[in-house]
N, CA, C and O atoms as CSV, one atom per row, in Angstrom:
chain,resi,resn,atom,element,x,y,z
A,1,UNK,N,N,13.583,28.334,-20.308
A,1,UNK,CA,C,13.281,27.110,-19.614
A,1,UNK,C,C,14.246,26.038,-20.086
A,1,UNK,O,O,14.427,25.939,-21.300
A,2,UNK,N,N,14.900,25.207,-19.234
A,2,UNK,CA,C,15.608,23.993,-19.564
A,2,UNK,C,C,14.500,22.960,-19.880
A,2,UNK,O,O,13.312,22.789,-19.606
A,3,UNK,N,N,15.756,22.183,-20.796
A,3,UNK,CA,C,15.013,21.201,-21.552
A,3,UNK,C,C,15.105,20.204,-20.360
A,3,UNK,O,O,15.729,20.311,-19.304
A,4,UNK,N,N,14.092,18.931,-20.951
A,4,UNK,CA,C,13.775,18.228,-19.311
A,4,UNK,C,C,13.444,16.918,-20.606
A,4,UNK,O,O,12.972,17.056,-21.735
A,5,UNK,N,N,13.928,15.625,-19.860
A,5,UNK,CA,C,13.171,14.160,-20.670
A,5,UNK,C,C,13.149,13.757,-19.721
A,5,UNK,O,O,13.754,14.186,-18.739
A,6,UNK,N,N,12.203,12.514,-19.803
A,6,UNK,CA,C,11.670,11.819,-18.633
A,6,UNK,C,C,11.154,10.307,-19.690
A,6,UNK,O,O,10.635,10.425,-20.799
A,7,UNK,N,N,11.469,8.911,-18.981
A,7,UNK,CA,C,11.677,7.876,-20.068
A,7,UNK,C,C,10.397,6.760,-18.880
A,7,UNK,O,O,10.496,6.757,-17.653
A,8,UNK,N,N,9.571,6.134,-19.484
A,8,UNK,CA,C,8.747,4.869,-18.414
A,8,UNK,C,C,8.707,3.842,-19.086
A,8,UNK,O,O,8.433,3.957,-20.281
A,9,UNK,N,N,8.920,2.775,-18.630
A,9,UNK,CA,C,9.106,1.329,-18.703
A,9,UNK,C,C,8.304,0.427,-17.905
A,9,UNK,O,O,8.347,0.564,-16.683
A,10,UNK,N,N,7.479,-0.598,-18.484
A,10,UNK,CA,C,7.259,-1.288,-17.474
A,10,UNK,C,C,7.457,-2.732,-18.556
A,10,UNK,O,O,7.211,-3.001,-19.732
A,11,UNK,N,N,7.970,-3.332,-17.520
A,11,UNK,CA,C,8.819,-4.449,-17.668
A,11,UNK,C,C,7.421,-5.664,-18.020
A,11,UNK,O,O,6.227,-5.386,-17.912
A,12,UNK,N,N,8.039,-7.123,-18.486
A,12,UNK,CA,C,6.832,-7.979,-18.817
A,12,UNK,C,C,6.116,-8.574,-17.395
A,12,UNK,O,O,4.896,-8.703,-17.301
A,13,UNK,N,N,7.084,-8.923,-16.280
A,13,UNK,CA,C,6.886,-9.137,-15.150
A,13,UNK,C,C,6.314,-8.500,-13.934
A,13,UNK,O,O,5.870,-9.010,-12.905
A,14,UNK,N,N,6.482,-6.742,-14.458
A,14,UNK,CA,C,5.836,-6.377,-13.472
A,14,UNK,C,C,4.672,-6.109,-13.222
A,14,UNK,O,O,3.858,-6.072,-14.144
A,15,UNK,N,N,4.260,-5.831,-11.794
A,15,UNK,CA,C,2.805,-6.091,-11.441
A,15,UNK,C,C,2.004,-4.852,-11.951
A,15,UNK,O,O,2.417,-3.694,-11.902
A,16,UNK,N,N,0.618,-5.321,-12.522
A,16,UNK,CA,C,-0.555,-4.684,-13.086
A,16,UNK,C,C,0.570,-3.374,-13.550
A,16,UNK,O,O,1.592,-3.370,-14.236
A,17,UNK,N,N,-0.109,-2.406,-12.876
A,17,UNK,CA,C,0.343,-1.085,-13.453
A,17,UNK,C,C,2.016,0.054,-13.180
A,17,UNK,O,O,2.292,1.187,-13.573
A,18,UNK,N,N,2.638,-0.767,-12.501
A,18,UNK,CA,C,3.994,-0.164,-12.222
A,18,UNK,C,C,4.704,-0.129,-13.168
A,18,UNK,O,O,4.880,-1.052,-13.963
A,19,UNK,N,N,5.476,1.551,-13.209
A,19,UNK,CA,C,6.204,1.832,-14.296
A,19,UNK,C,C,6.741,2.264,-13.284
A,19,UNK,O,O,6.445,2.659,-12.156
A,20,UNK,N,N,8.491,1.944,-14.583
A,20,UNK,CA,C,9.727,2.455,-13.541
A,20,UNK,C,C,9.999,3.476,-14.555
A,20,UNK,O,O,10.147,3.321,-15.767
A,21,UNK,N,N,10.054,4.952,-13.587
A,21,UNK,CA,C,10.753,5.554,-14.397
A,21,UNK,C,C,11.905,6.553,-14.757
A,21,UNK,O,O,12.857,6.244,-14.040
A,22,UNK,N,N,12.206,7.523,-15.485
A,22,UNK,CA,C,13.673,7.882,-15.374
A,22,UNK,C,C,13.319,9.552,-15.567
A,22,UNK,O,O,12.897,10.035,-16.618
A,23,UNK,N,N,13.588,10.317,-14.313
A,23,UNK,CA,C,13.149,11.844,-15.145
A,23,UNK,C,C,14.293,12.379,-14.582
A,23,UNK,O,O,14.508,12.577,-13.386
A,24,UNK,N,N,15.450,12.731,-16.102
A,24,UNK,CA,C,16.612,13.276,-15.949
A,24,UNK,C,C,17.422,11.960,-15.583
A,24,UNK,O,O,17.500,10.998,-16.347
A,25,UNK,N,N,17.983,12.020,-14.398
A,25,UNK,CA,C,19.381,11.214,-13.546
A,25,UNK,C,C,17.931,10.863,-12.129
A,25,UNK,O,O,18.371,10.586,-11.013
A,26,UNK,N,N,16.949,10.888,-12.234
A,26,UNK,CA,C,16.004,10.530,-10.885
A,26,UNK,C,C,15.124,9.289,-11.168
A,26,UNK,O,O,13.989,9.416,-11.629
A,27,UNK,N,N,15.822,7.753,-10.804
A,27,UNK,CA,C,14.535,6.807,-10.976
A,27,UNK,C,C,13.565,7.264,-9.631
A,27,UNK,O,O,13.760,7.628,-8.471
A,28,UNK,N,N,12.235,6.977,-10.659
A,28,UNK,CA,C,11.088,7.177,-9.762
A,28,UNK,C,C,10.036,6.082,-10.407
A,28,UNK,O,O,10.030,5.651,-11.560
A,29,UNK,N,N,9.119,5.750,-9.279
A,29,UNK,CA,C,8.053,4.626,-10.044
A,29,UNK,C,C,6.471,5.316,-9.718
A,29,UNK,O,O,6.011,6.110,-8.898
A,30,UNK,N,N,6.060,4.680,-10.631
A,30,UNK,CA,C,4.191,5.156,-10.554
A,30,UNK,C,C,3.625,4.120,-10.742
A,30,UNK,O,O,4.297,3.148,-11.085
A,31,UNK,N,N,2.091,3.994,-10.561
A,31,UNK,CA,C,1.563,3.061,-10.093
A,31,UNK,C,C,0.015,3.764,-10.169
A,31,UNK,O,O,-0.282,4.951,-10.303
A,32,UNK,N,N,-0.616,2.896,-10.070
A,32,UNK,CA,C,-2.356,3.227,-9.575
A,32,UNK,C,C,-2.924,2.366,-8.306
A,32,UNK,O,O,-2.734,1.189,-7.998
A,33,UNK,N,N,-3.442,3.061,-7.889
A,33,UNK,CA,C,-4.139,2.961,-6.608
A,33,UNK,C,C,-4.886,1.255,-6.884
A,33,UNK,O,O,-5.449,0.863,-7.906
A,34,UNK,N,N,-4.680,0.602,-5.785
A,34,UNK,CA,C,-5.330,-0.808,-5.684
A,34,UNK,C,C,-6.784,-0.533,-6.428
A,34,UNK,O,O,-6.966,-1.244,-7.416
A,35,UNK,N,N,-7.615,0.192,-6.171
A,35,UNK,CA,C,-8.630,0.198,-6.231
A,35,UNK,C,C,-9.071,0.209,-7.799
A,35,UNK,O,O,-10.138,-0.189,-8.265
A,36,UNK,N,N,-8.004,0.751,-8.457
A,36,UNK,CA,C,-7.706,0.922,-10.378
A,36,UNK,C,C,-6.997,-0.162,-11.317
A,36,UNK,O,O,-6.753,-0.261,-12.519
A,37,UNK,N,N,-6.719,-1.181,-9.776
A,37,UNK,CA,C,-6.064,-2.595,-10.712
A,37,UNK,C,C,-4.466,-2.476,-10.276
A,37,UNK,O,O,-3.686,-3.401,-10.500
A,38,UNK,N,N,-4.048,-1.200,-9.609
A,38,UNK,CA,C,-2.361,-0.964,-9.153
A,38,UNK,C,C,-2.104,-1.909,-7.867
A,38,UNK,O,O,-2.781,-2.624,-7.128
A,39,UNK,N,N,-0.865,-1.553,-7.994
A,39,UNK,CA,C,-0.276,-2.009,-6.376
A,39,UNK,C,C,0.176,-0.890,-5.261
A,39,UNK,O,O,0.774,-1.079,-4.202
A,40,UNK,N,N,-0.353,0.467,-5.898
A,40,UNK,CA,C,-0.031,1.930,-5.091
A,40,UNK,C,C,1.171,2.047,-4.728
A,40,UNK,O,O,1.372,2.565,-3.629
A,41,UNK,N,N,2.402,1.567,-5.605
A,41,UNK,CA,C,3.648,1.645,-4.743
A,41,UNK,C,C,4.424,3.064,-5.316
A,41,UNK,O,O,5.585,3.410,-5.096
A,42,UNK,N,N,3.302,3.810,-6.182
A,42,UNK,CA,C,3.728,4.964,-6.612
A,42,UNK,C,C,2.935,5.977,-6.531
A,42,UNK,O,O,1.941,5.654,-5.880
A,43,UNK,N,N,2.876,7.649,-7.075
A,43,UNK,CA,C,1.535,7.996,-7.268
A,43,UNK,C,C,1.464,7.640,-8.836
A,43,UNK,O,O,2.386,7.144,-9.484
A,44,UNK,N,N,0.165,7.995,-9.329
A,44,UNK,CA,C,-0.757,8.088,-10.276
A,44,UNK,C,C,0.138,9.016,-11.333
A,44,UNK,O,O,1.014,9.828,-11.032
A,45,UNK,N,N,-0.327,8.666,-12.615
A,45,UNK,CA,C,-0.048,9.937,-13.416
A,45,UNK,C,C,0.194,11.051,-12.906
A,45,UNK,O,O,1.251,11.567,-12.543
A,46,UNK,N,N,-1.334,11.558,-12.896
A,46,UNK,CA,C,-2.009,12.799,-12.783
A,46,UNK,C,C,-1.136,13.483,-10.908
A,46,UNK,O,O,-0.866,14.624,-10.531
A,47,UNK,N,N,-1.028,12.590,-10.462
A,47,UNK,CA,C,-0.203,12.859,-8.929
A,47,UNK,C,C,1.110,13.441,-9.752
A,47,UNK,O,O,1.307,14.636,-9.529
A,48,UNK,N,N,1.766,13.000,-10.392
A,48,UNK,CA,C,3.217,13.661,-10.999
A,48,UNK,C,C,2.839,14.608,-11.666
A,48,UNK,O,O,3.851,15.300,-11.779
A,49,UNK,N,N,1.588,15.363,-12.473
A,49,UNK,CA,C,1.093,16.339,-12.981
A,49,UNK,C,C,0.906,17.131,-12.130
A,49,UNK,O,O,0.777,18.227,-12.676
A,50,UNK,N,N,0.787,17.233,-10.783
A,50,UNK,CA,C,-0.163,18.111,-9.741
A,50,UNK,C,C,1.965,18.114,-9.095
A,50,UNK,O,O,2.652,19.135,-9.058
A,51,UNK,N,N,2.366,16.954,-8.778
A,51,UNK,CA,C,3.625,17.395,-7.983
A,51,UNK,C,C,4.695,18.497,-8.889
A,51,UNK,O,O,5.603,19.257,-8.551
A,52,UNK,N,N,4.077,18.145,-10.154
A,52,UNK,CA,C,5.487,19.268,-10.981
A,52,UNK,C,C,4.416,20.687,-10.910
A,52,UNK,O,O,5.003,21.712,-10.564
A,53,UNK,N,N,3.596,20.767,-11.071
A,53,UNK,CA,C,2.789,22.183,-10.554
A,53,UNK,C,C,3.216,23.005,-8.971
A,53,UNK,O,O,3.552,24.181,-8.833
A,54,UNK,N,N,3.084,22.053,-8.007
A,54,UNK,CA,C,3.375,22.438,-6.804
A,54,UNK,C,C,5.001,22.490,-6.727
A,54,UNK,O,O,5.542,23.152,-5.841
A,55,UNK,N,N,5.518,21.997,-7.382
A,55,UNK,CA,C,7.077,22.402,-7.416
A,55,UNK,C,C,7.745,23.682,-7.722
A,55,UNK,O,O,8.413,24.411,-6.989
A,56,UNK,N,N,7.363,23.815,-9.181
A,56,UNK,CA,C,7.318,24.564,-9.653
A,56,UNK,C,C,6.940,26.060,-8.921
A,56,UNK,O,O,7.628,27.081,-8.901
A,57,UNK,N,N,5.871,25.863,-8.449
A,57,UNK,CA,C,5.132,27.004,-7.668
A,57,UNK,C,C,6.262,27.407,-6.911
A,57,UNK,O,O,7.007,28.260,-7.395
A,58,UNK,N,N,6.552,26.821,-5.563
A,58,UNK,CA,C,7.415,26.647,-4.564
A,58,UNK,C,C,8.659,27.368,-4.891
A,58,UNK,O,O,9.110,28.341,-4.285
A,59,UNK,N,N,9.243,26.680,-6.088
A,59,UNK,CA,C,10.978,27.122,-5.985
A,59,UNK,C,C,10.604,28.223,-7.087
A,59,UNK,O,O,11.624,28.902,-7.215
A,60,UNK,N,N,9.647,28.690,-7.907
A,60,UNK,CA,C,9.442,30.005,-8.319
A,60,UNK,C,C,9.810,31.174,-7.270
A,60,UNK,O,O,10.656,32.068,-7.257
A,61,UNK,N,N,8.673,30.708,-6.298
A,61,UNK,CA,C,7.876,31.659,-5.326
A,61,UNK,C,C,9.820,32.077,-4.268
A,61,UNK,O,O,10.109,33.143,-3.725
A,62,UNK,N,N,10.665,30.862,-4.344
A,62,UNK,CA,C,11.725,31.041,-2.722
A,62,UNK,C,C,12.130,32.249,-3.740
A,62,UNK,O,O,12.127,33.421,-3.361
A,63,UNK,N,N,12.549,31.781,-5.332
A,63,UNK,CA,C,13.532,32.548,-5.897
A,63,UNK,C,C,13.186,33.919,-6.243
A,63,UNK,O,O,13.961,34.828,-6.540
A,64,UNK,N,N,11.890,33.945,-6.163
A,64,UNK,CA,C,11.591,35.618,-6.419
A,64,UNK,C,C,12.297,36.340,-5.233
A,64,UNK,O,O,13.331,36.997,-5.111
A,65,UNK,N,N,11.024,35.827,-4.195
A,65,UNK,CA,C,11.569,36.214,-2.819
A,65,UNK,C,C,13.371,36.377,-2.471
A,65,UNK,O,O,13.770,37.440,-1.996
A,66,UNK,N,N,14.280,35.324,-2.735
A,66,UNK,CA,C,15.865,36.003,-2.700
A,66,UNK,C,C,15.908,36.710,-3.583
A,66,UNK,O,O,16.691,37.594,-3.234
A,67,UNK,N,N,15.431,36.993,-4.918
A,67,UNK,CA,C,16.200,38.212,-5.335
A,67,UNK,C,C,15.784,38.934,-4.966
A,67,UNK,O,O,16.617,39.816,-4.760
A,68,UNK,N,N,14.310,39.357,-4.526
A,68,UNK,CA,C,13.797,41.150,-3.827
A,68,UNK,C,C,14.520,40.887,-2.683
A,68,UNK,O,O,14.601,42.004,-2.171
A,69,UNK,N,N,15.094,40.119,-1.962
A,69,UNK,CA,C,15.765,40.297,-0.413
A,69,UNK,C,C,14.437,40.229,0.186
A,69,UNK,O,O,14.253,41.133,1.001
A,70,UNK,N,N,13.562,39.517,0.047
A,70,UNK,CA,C,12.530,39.286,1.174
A,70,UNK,C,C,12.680,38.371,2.521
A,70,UNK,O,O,13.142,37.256,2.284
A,71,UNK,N,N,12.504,38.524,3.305
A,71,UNK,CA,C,12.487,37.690,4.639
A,71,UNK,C,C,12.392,35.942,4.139
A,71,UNK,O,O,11.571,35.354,3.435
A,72,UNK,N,N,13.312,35.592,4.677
A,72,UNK,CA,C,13.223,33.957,4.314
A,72,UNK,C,C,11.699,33.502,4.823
A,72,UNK,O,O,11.038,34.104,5.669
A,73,UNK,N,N,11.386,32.555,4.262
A,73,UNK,CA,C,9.547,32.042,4.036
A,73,UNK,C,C,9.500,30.291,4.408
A,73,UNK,O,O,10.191,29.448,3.837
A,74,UNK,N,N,8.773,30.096,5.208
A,74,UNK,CA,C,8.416,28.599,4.333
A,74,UNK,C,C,7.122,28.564,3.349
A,74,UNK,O,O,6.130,29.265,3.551
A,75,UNK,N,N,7.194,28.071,2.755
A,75,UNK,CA,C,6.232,27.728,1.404
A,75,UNK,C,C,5.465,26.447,1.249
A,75,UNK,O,O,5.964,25.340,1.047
A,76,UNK,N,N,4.649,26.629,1.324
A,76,UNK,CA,C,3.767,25.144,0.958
A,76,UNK,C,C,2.672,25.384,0.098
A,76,UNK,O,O,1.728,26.173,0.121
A,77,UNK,N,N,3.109,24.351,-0.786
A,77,UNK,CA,C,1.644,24.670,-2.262
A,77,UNK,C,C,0.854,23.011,-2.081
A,77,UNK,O,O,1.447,21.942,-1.938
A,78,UNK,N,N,-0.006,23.142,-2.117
A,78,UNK,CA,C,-1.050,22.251,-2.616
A,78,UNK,C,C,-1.835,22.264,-3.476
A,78,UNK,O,O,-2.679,23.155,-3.569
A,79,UNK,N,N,-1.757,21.507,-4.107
A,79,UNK,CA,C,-2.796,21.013,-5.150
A,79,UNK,C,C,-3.497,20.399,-5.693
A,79,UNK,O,O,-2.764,19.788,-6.471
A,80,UNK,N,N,-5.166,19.867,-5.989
A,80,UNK,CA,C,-5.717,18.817,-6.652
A,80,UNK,C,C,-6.897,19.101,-7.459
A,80,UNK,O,O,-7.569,20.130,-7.535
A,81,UNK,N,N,-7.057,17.480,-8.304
A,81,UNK,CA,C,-7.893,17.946,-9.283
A,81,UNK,C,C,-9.453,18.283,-8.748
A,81,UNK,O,O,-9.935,17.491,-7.939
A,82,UNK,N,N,-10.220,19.395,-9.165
A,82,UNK,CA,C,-11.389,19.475,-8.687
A,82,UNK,C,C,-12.329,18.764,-10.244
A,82,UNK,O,O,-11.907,18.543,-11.379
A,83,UNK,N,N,-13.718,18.573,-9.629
A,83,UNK,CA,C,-14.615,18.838,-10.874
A,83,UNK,C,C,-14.738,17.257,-11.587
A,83,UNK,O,O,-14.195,16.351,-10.955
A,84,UNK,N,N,-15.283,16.983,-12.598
A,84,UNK,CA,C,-14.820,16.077,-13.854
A,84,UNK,C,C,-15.456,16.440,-15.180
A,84,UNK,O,O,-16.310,17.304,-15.377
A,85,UNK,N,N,-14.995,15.781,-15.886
A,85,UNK,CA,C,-15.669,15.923,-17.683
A,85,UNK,C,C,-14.464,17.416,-17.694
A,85,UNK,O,O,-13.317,17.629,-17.300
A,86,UNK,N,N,-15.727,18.307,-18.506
A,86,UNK,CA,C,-14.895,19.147,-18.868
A,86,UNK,C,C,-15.035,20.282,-18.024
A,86,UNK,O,O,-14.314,21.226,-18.346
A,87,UNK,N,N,-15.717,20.440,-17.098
A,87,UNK,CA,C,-15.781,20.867,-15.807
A,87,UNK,C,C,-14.577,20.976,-14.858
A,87,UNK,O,O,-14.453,21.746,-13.906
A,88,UNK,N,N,-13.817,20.159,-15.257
A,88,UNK,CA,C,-12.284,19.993,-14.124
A,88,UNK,C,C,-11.185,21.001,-14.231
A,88,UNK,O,O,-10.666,21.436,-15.259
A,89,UNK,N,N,-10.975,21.237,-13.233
A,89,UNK,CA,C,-9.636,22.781,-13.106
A,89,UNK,C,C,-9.227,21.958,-11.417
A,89,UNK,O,O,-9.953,21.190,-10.787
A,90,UNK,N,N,-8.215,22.323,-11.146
A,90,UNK,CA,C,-6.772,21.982,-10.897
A,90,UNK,C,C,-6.976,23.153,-9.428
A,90,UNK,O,O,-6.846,24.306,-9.839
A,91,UNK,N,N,-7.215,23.112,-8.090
A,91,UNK,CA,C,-7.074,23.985,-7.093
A,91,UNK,C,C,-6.170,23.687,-6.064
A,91,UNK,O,O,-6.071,22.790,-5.226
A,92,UNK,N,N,-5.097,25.397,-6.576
A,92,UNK,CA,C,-3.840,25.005,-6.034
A,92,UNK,C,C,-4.259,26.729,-4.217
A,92,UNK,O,O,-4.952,27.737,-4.081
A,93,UNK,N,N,-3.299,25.958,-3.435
A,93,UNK,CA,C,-3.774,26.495,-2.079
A,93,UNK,C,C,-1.781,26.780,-1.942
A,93,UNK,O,O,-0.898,25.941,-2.119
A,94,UNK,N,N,-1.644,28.224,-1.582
A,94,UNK,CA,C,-0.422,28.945,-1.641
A,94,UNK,C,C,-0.040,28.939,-0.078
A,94,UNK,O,O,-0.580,29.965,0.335
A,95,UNK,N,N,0.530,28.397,0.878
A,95,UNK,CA,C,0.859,29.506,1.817
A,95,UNK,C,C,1.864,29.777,1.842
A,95,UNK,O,O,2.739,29.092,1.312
A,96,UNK,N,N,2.146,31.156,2.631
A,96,UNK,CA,C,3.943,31.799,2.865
A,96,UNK,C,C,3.828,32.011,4.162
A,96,UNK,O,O,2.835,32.500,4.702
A,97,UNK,N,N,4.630,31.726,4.598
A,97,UNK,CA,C,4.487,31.927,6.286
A,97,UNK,C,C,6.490,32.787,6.371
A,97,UNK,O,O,7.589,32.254,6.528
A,98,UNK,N,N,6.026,34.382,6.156
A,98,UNK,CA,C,7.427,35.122,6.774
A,98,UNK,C,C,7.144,36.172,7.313
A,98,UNK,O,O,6.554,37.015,6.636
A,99,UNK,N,N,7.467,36.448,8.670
A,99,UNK,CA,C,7.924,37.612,9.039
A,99,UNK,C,C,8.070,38.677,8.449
A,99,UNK,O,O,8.745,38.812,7.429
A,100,UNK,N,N,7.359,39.693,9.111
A,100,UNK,CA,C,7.140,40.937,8.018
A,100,UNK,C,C,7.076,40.833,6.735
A,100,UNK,O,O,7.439,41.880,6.200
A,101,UNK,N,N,6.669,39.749,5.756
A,101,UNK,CA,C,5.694,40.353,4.723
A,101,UNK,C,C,4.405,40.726,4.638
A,101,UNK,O,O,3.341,40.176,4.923
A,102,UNK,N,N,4.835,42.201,4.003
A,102,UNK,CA,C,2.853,43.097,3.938
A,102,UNK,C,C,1.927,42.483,2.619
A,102,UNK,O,O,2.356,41.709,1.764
A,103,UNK,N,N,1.073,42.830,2.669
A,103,UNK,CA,C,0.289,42.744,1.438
A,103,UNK,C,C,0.419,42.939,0.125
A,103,UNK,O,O,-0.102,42.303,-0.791
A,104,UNK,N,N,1.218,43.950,0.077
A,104,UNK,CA,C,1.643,44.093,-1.290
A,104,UNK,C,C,2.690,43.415,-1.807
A,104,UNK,O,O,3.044,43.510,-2.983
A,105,UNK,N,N,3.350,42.540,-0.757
A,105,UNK,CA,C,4.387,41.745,-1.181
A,105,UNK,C,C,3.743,40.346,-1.466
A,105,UNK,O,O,4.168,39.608,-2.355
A,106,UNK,N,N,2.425,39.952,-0.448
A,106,UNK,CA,C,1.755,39.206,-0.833
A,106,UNK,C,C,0.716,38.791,-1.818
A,106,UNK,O,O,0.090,37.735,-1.909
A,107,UNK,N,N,0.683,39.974,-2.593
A,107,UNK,CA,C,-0.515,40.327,-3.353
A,107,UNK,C,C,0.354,40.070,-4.696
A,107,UNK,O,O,-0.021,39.497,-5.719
A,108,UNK,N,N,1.791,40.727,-4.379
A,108,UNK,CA,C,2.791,39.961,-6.057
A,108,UNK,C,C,3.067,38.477,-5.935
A,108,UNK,O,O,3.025,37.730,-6.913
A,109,UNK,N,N,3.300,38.141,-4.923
A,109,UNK,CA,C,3.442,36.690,-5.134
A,109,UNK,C,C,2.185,35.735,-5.724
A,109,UNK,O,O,2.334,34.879,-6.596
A,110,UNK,N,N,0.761,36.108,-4.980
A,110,UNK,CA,C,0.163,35.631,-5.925
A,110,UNK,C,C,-0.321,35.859,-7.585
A,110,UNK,O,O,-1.066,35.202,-8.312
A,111,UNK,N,N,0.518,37.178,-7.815
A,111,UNK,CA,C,0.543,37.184,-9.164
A,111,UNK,C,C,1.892,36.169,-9.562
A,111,UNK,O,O,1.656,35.278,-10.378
A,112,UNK,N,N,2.727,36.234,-9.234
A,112,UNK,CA,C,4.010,34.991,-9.953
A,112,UNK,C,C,3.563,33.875,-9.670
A,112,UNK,O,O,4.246,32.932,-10.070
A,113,UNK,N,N,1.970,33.466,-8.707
A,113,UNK,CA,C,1.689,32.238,-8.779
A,113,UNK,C,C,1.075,31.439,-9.896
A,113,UNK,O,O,1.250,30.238,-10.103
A,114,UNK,N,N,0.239,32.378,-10.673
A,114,UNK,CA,C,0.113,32.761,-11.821
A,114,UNK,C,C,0.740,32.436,-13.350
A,114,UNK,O,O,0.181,31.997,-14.355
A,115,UNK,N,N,1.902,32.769,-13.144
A,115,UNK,CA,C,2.800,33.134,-14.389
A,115,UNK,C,C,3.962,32.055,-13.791
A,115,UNK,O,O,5.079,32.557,-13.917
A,116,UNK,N,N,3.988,31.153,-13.377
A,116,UNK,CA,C,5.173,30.131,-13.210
A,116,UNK,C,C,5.397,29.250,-14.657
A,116,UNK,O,O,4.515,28.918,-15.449
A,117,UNK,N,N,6.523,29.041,-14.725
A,117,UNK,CA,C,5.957,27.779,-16.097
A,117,UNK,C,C,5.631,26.831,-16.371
A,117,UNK,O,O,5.489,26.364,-17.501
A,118,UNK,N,N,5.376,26.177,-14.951
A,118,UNK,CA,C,4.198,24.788,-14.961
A,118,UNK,C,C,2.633,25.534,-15.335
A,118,UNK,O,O,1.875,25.201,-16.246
A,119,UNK,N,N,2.455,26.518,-14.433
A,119,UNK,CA,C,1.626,27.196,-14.614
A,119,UNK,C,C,0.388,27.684,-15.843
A,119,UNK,O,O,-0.827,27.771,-16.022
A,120,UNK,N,N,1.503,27.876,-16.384
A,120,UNK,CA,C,1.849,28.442,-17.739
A,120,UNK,C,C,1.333,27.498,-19.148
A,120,UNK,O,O,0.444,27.614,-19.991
A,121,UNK,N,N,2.471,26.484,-18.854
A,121,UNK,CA,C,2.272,24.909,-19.489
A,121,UNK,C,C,0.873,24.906,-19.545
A,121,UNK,O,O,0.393,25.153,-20.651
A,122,UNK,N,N,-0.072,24.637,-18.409
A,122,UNK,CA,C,-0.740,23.896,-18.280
A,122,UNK,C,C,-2.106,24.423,-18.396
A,122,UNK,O,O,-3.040,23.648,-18.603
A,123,UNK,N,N,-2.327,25.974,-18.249
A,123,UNK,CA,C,-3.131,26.315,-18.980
A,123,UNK,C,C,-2.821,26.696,-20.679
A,123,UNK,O,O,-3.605,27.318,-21.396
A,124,UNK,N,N,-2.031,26.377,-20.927
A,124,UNK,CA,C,-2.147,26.798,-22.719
A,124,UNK,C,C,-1.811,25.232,-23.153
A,124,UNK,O,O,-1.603,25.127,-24.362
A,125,UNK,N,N,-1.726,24.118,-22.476
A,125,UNK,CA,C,-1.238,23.199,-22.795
A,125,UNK,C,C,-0.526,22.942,-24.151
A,125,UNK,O,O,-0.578,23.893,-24.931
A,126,UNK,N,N,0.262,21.605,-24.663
A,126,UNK,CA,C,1.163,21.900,-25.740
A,126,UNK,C,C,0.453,21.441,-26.899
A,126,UNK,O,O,-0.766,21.476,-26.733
A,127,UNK,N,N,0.896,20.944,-28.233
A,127,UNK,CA,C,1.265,20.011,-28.613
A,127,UNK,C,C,1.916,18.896,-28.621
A,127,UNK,O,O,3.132,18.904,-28.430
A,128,UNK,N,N,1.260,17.794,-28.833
A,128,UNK,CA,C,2.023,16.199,-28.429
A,128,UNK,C,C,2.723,16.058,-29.911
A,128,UNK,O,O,2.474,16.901,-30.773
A,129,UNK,N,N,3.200,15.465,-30.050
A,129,UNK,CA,C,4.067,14.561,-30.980
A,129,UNK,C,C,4.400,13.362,-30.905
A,129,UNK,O,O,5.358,13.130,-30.167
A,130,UNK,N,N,3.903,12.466,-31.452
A,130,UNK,CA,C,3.989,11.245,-31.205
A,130,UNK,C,C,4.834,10.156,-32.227
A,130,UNK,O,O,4.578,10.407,-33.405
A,131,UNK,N,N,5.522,9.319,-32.100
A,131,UNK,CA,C,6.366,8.305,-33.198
A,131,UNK,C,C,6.481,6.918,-32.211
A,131,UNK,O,O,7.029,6.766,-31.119
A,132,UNK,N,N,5.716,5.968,-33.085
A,132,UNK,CA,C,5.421,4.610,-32.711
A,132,UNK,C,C,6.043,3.874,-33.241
A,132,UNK,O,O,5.558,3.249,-34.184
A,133,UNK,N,N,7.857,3.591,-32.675
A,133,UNK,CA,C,8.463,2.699,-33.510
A,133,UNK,C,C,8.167,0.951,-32.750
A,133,UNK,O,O,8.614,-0.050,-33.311
């Protein structure tokens, strides 16, 4: 797995909850929903937790598929949080929409849906490390 940093800032001026932020060479901003004190001009945390899951999924799932030489696919993953407390798990919805794939081709993909390394991450979650200069 490549290494990955990602940097958030929020400035003294800006409004309630907007952070600008930097993941890799990509500014992106987040925010919370009006209803949480935000100005919604971003998603949420937890929205960038669920979009690197469904990413992940996705460009796993094209790249398996080119190397077996499978029929080109479109792919769409969805995902959100179900549940709360400690009750909560994460329900992600797969489709593949290709031409002549059978079951057993469909039946491995949802095993690599499985074993991706967001996937992965996020049920064994890490260790944090933290330094408060």
């Amino acid at each position: 797995m490549s290494s990955s940093q990602a940097t958030a800032r929020i400035g003294q001026a800006d409004p309630n909850y907007l952070v600008h932020l930097q993941a890799g060479t990509h500014p992106l901003v987040g925010d919370e929903s009006a209803g949480l004190g935000g100005t919604d001009q971003g998603p949420p945390p937890f929205g960038f937790v669920l979009s690197g899951l469904v990413s992940c999924t996705a460009i796993t799932l094209k790249m398996y598929m080119e190397r077996k030489q499978w029929p080109a696919a479109e792919i769409e993953v969805t995902a959100v949080f179900q549940g709360k407390d400690e009750a909560r798990f994460i329900r992600r919805e797969v489709r593949v929409s290709a031409a002549g794939l059978g079951e057993a081709e469909r039946k491995r993909l949802a095993e690599i849906c499985e074993r991706t390394p967001v996937t992965l991450f996020l049920k064994a979650a890490s260790r944090i490390e933290t330094t408060l200069v």
